[in-house]
C-alpha positions in Angstrom: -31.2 5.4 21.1 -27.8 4.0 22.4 -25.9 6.7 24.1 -22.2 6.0 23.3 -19.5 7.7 25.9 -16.7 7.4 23.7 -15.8 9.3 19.9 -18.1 6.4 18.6 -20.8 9.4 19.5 -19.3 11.3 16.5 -19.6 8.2 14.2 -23.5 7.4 12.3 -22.3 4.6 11.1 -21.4 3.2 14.7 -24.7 4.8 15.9 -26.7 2.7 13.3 -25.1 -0.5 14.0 -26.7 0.1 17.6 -29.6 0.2 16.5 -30.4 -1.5 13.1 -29.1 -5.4 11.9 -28.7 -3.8 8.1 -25.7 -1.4 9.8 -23.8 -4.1 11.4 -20.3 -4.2 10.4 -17.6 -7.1 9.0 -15.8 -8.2 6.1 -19.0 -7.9 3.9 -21.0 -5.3 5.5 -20.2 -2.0 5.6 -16.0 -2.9 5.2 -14.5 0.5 4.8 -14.6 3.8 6.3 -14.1 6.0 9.5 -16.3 3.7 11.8 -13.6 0.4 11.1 -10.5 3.0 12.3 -12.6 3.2 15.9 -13.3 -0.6 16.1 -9.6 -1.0 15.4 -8.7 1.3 18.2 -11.1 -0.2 20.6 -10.3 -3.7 19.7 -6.5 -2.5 20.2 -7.7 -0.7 23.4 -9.1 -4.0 24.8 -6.4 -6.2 23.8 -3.0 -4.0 25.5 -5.0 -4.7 28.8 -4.8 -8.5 27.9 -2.5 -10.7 29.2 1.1 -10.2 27.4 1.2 -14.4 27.0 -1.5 -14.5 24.6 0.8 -12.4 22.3 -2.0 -9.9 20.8 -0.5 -7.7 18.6 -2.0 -4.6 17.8 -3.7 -4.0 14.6 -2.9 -1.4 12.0 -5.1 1.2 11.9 -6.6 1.1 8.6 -10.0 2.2 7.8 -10.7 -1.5 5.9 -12.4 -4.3 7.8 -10.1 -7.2 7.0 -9.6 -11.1 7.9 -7.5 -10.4 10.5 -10.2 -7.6 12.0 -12.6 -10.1 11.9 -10.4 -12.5 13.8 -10.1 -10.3 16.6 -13.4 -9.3 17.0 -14.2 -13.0 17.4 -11.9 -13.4 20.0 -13.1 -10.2 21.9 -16.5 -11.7 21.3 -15.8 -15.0 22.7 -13.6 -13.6 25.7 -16.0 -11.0 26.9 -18.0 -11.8 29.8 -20.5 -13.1 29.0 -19.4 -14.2 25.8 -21.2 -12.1 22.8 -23.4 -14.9 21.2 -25.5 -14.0 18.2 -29.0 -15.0 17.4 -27.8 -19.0 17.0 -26.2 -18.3 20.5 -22.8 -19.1 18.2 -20.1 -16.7 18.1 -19.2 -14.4 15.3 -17.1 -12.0 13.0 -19.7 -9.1 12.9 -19.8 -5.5 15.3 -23.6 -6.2 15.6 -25.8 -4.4 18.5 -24.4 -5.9 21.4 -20.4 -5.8 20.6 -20.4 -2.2 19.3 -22.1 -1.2 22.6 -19.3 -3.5 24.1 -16.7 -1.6 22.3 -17.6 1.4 23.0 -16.1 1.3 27.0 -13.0 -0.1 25.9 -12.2 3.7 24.7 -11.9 6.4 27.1 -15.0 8.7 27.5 -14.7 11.9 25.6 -14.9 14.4 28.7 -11.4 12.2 29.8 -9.3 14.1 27.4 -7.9 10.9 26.0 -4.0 11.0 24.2 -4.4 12.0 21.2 -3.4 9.0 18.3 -0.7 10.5 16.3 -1.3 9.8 12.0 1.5 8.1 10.7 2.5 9.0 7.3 5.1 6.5 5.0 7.0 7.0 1.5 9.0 4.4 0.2 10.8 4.5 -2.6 13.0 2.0 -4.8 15.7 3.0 -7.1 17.0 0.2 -9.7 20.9 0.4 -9.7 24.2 -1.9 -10.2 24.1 -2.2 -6.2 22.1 -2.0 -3.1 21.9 0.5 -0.3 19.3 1.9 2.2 18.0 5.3 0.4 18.5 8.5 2.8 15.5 9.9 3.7 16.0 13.1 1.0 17.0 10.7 -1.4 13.2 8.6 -0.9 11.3 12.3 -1.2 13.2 15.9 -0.9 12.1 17.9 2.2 11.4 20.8 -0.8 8.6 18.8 -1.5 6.8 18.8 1.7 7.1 22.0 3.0 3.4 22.6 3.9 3.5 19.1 5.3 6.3 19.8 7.7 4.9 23.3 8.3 1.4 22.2 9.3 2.4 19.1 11.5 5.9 19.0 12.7 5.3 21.5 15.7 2.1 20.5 15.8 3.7 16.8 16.4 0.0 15.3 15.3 1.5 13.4 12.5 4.6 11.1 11.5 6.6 10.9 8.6 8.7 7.9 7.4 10.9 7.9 4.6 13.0 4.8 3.9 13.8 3.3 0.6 16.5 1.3 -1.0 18.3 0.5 -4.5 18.0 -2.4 -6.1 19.1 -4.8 -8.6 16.9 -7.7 -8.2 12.9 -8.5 -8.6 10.7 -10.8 -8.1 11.9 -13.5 -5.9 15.1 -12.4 -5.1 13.8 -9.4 -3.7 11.0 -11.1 -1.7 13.3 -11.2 1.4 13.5 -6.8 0.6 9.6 -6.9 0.4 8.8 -9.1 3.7 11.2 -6.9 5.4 9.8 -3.6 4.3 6.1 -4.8 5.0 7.0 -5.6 8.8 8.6 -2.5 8.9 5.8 -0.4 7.8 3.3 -2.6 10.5 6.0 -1.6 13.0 6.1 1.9 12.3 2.1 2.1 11.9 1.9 -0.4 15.4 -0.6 1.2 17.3 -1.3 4.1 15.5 -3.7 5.7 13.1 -2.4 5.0 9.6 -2.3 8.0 6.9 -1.1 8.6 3.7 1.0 5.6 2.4 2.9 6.3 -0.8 5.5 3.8 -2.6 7.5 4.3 -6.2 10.4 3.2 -7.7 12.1 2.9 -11.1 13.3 0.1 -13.3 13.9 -2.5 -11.1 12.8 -0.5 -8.0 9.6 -0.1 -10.3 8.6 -3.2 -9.9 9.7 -3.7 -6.3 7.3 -0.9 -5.7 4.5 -2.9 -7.1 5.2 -5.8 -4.7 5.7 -3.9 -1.9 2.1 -2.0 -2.8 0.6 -5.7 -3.6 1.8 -7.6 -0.3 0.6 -4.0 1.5 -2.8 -4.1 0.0 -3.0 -7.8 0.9 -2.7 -7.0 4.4 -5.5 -4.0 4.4 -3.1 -1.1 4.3 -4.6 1.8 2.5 -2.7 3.0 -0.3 -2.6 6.9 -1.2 0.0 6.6 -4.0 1.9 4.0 -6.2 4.0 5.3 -9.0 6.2 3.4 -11.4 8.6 4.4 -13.8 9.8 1.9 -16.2 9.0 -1.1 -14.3 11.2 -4.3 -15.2 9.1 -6.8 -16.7 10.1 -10.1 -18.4 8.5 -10.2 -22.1 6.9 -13.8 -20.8 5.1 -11.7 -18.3 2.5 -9.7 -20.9 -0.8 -10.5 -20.8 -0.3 -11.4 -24.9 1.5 -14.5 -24.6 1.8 -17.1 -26.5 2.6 -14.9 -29.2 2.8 -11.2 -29.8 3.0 -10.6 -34.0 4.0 -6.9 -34.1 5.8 -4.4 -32.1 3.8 -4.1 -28.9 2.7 -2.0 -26.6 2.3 -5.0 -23.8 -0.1 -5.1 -21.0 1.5 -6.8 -17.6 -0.2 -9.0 -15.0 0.1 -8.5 -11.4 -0.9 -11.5 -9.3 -1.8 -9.7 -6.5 -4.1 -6.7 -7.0 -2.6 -3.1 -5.8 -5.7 -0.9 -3.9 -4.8 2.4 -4.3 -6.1 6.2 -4.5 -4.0 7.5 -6.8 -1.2 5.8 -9.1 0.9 6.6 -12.3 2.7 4.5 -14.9 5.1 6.3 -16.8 6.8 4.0 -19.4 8.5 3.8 -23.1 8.4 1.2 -25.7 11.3 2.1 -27.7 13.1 -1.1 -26.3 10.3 -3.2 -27.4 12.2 -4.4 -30.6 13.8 -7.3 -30.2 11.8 -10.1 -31.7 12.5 -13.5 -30.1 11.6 -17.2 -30.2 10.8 -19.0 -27.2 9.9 -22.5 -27.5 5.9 -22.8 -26.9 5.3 -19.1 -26.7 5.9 -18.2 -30.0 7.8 -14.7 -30.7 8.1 -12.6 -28.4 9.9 -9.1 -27.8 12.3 -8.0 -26.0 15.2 -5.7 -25.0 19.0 -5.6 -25.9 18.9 -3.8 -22.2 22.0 -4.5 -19.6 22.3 -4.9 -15.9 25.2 -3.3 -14.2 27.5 -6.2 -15.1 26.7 -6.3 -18.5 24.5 -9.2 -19.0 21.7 -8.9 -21.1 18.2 -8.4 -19.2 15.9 -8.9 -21.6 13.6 -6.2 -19.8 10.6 -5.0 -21.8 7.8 -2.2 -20.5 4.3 -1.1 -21.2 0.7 -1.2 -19.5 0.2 -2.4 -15.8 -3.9 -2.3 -15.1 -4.9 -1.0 -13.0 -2.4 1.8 -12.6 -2.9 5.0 -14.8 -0.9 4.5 -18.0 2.0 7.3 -19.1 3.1 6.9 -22.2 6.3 8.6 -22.7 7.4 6.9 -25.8 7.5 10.1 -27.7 9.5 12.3 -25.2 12.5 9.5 -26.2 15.2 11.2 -28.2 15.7 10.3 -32.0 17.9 7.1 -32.4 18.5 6.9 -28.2 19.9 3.3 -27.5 17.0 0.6 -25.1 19.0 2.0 -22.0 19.5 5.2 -22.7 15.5 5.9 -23.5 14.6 3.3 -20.1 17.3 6.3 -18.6 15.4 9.4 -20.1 11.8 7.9 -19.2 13.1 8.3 -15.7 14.8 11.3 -15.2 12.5 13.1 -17.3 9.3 11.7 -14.8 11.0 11.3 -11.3 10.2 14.7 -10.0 6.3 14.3 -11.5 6.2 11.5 -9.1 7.8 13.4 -6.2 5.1 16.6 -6.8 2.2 14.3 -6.8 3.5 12.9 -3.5 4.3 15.7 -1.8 1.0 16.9 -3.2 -0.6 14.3 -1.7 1.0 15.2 1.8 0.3 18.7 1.9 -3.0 18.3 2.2 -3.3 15.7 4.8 
């Protein structure tokens, strides 16, 4: 039996891969888990000692074994002497016998008391408003919510927590420059650390800038603890029921990116779902008489979003409330569910 010197001694996983072909691991073999967080940190072990002019950036420490996991460990394979050749004497993606023996003395050897990797915990949150600002941290999740959080680690200093947010007024594409700039700023926060509990929500429009955010996150291999939405803008072109929708719906929403999460709410109303429309080709439709903040008509309609767990608030609504004053109650009636299931979720890491 291999005798590992580094914490891949505490991992079975990594001790069967030494030792049996069925064990090995890559983007279809054994993906996810505890034992891809060690690669990650051996892999970005091996690669801080590389030369800075081939640019390798370290990668997040997730616990999923993604494409861009599977690059590196090709390039360790095909850069360590001698080069790690598989049975066709080819290079590979896999951590087979030979590379997770090879990985193994990039990490420090236990009795060397190595630094400890801090976690790195992240909440963002999105508010839909007439304008835009950066959210204050209180404003993303209030510190009353994490007390055992902040009591457990803070002196402790063995994990991180970011809160950053924004309002919004935009979705979809004109908030895709928001999104790309909030994903690089979650890799650089998580850069070279162990990634924790990753939470995003938002409302209205922030709603669905939360679901992009937690779509172009997932994409990338981050895991996701929390996603929660309330009233999310959607188009009524969007549902899942076009071309035509003959009654009063309750719609169901695509997402063209799937969101991997642990946990997730939808809390929505269909009171606003009333306005029957004509669009040429699609038949009727409904819709909203919502407003933005200047005014304009929105047209926003709300309902299902798979896979997310549906809330349906529609009868909390008051009697006779306007489309924006029920898409205003749905919201402040839910907001502090979402902020306990968060802080919830933070407590006990």
């Amino acid at each position: 039996m291999v005798a590992f010197r580094s914490r891949f001694q505490n991992d079975n996983q990594l001790k069967a891969a030494a030792e049996s072909d069925p064990a090995h691991v890559g983007e279809i073999f054994n993906p996810v888990g505890n034992h891809v967080r060690l690669i990650k940190e051996a892999l970005n072990a091996w690669a801080e000692k590389q030369d800075p002019a081939l640019g390798l950036k370290p990668l997040p420490v997730t616990n999923v074994f993604d494409k861009a996991t599977g690059d590196r460990v090709a390039l360790y394979k095909s850069m360590h002497e001698p080069p790690i050749l598989n049975f066709q004497n080819k290079i590979d993606r896999i951590v087979g016998k030979k590379t997770v023996v090879a990985l193994d003395l990039e990490l420090p050897a236990v009795d060397e008391k190595p630094e400890v990797l801090q976690i790195v915990d992240v909440v963002v949150r999105y508010q839909g408003a007439a304008s835009t600002r950066p959210l204050l941290e209180n404003d993303v999740l209030p510190t009353r919510f994490i007390k055992v959080y902040l009591e457990k680690h803070l002196l402790a200093n063995d994990r991180a927590l970011h809160r950053f947010g924004s309002l919004t007024n935009t979705v979809r594409d004109k908030s895709a420059a928001l999104i790309a700039d909030h994903v690089r700023k979650v890799e650089d926060i998580t850069k070279g650390k162990s990634v924790g509990k990753i939470c995003i929500w938002g409302s209205s429009s922030g709603g669905r800038n939360a679901l992009d955010l937690a779509a172009a996150l997932s994409r990338k291999g981050f895991p996701l603890a929390y996603v929660g939405v309330l009233d999310a803008f959607f188009s009524a072109d969007e549902t899942r029921d076009v071309p035509t929708l003959t009654t009063k719906p309750t719609p169901s929403f695509r997402l063209h990116t799937s969101i991997q999460t642990n946990e997730s709410d939808n809390f929505f109303q269909t009171v606003g779902n009333h306005k029957k429309i004509t669009r040429q080709g699609a038949g009727f439709l409904f819709t909203s008489d919502m407003k933005d903040g200047n005014g304009n008509k929105t047209e926003e309609i709300h309902g299902s979003i798979p896979p997310l767990r549906d809330r349906d608030t529609t009868r909390q609504i008051s009697s006779g409330a306007s489309d924006d004053d029920a898409h205003s109650e749905v919201i402040n009636q839910n907001s502090d569910a979402v902020r306990s299931t968060i802080g919830r979720i933070l407590n006990e890491a």
